[in-house]
C-alpha positions in Angstrom: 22.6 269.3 128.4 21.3 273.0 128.6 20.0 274.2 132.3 17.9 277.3 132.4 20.4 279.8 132.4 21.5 278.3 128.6 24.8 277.1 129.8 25.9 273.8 129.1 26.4 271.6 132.5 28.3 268.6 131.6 31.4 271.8 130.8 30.7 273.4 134.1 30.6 270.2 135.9 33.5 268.9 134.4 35.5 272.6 134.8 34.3 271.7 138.7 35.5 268.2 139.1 39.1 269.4 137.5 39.5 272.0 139.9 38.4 269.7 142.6 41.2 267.5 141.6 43.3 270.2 141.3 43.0 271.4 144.9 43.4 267.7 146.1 46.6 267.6 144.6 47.8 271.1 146.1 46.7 269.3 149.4 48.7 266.3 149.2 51.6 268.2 148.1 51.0 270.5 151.0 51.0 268.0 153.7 53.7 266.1 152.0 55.7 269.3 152.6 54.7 269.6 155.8 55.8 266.3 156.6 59.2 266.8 155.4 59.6 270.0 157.3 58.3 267.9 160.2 60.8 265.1 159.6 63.7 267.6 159.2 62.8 269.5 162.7 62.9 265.7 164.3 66.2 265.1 162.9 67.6 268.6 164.0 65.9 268.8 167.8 67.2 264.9 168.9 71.1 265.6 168.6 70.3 269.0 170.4 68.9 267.6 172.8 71.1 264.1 173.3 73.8 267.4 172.8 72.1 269.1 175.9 71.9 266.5 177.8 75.5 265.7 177.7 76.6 269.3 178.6 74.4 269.0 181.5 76.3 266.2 182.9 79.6 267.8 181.5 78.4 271.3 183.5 81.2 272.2 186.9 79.6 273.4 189.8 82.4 275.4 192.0 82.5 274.6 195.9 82.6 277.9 196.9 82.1 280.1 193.8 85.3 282.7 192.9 83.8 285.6 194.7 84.2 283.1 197.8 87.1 281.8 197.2 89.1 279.7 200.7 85.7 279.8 203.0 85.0 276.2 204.0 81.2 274.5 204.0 79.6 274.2 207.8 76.9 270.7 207.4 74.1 273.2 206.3 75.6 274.4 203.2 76.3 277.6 205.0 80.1 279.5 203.8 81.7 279.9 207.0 85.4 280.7 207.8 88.7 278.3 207.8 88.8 276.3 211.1 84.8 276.5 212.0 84.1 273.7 213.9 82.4 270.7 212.5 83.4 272.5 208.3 84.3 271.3 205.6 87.2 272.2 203.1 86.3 273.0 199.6 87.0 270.4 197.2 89.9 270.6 195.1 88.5 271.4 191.7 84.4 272.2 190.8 82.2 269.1 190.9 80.9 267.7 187.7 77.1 268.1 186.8 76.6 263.9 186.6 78.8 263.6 190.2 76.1 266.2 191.8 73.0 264.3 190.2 74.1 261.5 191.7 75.3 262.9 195.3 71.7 264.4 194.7 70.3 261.5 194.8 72.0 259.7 197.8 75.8 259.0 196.4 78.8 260.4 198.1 81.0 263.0 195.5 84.2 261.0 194.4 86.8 262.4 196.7 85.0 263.2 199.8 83.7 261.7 202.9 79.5 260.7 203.4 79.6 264.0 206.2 81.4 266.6 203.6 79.3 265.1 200.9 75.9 266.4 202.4 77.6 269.5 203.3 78.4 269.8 200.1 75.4 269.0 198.5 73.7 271.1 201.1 75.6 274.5 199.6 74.8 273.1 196.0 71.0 273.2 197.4 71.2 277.0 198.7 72.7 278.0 195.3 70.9 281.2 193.6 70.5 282.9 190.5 73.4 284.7 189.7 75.7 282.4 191.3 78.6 280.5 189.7 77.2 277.1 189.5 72.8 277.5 189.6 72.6 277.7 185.9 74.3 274.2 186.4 72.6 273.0 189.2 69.2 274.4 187.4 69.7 272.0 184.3 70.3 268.8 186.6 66.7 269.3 187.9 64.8 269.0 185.0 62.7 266.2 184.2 64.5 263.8 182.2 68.0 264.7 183.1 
């Protein structure tokens, strides 16, 4: 069938509907890319983060950092000198990230008494950037950890 221009429309509507179906098919392979793409990021984010996660609980925290090395811990968290009154010792080794979550939480570190506990917890509180031990202490306060 001829339209006024003298072409004939059943070619041009047919060249239409072929590119039409042509374009669907770049779209479908398009998202199906994008989905594996997607599916590969899922797989290659979850043991990063599960691997996270672990090193977060796996993370030392030193009681006092090296810089501080034989000061004991007053009740406040405070660094004060050998033989203060009412201080605390330093632990023996750094504390683990998942020992501080908990003691963070209410628990008492393995090793030390309810009072030195607190006081350490307390210094782990005061802990800035820059200091052996935030970066640590910064992880265990994230949402989900």
């Amino acid at each position: 069938m001829m339209d006024d221009t003298g072409s004939d429309q059943s070619t041009t509507s047919g060249a239409a509907a072929g590119l039409a179906a042509q374009d669907s098919l770049s779209t479908r392979r398009s998202l199906l890319r994008l989905g594996a793409i997607g599916a590969t990021a899922i797989v290659t984010i979850r043991p990063a983060l599960a691997q996270s996660a672990a090193s977060v609980m796996n993370c030392e925290i030193p009681i006092p950092d090296a810089a501080r090395r034989g000061q004991y811990v007053a009740a406040d968290g405070t660094l004060v000198r050998p033989g203060t009154a009412g201080a605390f010792a330093p632990p023996g080794r750094p504390l683990k990230g998942e020992d501080v979550k908990q003691a963070l939480h209410g628990r008492t570190l393995p090793g030390a008494d309810p009072e030195a506990s607190r006081a350490y917890t307390n210094y782990i509180r005061r802990l800035q950037h820059g200091q052996s031990g935030f970066t640590c202490y910064a992880s265990l306060q994230m949402p989900g950890r």
